[in-house]
C-alpha positions in Angstrom: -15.2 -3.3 24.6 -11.6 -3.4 23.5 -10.2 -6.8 22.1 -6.9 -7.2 24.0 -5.8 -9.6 21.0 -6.7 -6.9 18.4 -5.1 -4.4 20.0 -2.1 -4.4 23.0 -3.4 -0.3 24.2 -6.1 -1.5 26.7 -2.9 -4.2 28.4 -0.2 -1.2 28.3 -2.6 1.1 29.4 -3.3 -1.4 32.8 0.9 -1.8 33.0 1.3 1.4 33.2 -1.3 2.3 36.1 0.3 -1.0 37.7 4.1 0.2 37.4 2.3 3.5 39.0 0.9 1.6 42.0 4.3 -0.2 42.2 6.1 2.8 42.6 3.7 4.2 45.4 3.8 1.4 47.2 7.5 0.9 47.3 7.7 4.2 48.4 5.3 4.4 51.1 5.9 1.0 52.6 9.9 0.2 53.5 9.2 -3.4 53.8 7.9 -3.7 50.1 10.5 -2.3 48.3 11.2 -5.7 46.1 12.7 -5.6 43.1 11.1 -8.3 41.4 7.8 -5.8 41.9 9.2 -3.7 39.1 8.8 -6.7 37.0 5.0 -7.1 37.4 4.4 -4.5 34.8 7.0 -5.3 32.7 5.8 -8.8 32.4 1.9 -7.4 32.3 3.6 -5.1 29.0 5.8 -8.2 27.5 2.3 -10.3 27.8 0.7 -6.9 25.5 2.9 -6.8 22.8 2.9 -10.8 22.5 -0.8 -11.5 22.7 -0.5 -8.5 19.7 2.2 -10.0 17.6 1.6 -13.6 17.6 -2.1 -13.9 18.0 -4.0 -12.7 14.7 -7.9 -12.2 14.9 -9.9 -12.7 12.2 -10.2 -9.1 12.0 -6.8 -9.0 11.2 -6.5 -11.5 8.7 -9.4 -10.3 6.6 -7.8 -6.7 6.8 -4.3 -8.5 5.4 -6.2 -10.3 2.8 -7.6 -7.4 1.6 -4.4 -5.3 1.1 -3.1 -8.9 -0.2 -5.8 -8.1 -3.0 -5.2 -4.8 -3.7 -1.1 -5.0 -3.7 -1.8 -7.8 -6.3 -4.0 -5.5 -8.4 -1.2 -3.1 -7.8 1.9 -5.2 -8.5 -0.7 -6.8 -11.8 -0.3 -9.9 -10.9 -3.3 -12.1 -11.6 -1.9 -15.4 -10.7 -1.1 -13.9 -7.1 -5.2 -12.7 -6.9 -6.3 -15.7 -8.1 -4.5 -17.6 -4.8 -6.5 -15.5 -2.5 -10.2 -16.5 -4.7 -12.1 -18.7 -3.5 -13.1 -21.8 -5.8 -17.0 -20.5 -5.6 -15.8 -17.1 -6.6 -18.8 -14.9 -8.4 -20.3 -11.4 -9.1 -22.6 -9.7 -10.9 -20.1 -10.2 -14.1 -18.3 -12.7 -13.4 -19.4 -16.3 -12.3 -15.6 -17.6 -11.2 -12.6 -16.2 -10.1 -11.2 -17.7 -13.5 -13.6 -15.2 -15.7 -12.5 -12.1 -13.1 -8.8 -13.3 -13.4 -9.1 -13.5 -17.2 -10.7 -10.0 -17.3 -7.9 -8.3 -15.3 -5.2 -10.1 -17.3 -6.7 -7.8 -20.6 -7.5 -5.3 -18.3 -3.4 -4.9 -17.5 -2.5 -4.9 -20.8 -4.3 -1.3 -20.8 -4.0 -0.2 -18.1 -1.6 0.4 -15.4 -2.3 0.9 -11.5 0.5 3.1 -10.2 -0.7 2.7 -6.8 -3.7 2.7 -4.4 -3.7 4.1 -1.2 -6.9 3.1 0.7 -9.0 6.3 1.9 -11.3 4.6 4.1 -13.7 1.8 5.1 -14.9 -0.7 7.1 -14.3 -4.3 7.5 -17.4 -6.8 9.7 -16.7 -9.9 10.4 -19.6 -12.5 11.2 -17.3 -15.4 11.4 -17.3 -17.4 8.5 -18.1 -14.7 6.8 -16.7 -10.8 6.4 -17.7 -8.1 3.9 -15.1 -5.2 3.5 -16.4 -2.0 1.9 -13.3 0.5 1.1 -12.5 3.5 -0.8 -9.2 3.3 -2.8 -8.1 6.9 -4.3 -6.3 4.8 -8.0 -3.5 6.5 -9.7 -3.2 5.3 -13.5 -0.4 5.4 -15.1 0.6 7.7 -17.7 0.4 5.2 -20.4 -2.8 3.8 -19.4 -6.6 3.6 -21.8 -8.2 5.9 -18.9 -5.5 8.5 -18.3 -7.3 11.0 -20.8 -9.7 11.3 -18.8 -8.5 11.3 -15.3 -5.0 10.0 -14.1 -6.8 9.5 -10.2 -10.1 8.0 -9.6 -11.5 7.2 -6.4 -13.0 3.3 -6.5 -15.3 2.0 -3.8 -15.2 -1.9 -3.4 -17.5 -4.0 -1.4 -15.3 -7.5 -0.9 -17.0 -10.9 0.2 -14.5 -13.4 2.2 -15.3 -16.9 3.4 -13.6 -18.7 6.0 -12.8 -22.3 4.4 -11.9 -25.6 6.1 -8.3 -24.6 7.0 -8.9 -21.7 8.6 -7.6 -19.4 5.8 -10.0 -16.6 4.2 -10.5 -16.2 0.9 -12.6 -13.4 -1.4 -16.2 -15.1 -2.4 -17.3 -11.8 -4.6 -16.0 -8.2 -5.5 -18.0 -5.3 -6.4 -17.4 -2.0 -8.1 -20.0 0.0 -6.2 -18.5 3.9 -7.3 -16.3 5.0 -9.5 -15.3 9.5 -8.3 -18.3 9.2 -5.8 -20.5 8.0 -8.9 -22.4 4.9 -9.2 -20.4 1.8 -11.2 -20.5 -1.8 -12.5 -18.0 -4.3 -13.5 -19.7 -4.3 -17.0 -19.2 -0.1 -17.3 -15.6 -0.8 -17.0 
């Protein structure tokens, strides 16, 4: 079923059909022609876009937090990643976020990210917890350690996010599951 606060279609959809029904029966019935009928699907569309705009699912913020992480990868900023850890942060090779942010601080010194479009994946949420698996297709930059070999890789990541106390989600783990459709590890980077 559709999630009208995910999602304003399924409320458009029923305003149209309603400003449809509205017309038909203004037409056929002299004594209904009202203005203010107009406005029942306007209002109905208004309600759509609102509910939409100001009303974020948890969907929604685990999908924002996630491009939160990778523009910050992006941009190399580790101090903005290391707002979005949470303080029990771990992975296979890392046992904090301090260790990862640590590791991607030499890591940019080597290497830079041009940009990462995402290329796919899929994001369940089992409120307080969510686990994101996406592919990113990584461009390097021309001055980077792994340009010889490649200046694109594709990079699947499986992300952990927690719920905390203030209602804010935060990444709990991150792991490098393929590197160009190939099975990979933090510790092969």
């Amino acid at each position: 079923m559709t999630n009208i606060f995910q999602t304003p279609w399924l409320l458009l959809f029923i305003s149209l059909v309603l400003l449809i029904v509205v017309t038909v029966v203004r037409q056929n019935s002299p004594e209904k022609q009202l203005w203010w009928l107009l406005l029942l699907p306007l209002v109905l569309a208004i309600i759509a876009l609102g509910l939409d705009y100001f009303i974020k699912t948890d969907y929604e913020k685990v999908k924002h937090m996630i491009k939160c992480a990778r523009d910050a990868v992006v941009a190399e900023d580790a101090d903005a990643l290391a707002r979005i850890l949470s303080p029990g942060y771990s992975d296979r090779s890392h046992n904090s976020g301090d260790q990862l942010v640590r590791f991607l601080r030499s890591f940019f010194t080597t290497t830079q990210i041009e940009k990462a479009p995402q290329r796919g994946g899929q994001i369940v949420v089992d409120a307080p917890t969510a686990t994101a698996e996406n592919l990113y297709r990584v461009h390097v930059g021309p001055n980077s350690a792994y340009t010889q070999a490649a200046t694109i890789y594709f990079v699947k990541v499986r992300m952990r996010l927690r719920k905390d106390a203030d209602a804010q989600w935060l990444i709990t783990g991150c792991e490098l599951l393929e590197l160009n459709f190939q099975p990979f590890r933090w510790g092969d980077l």
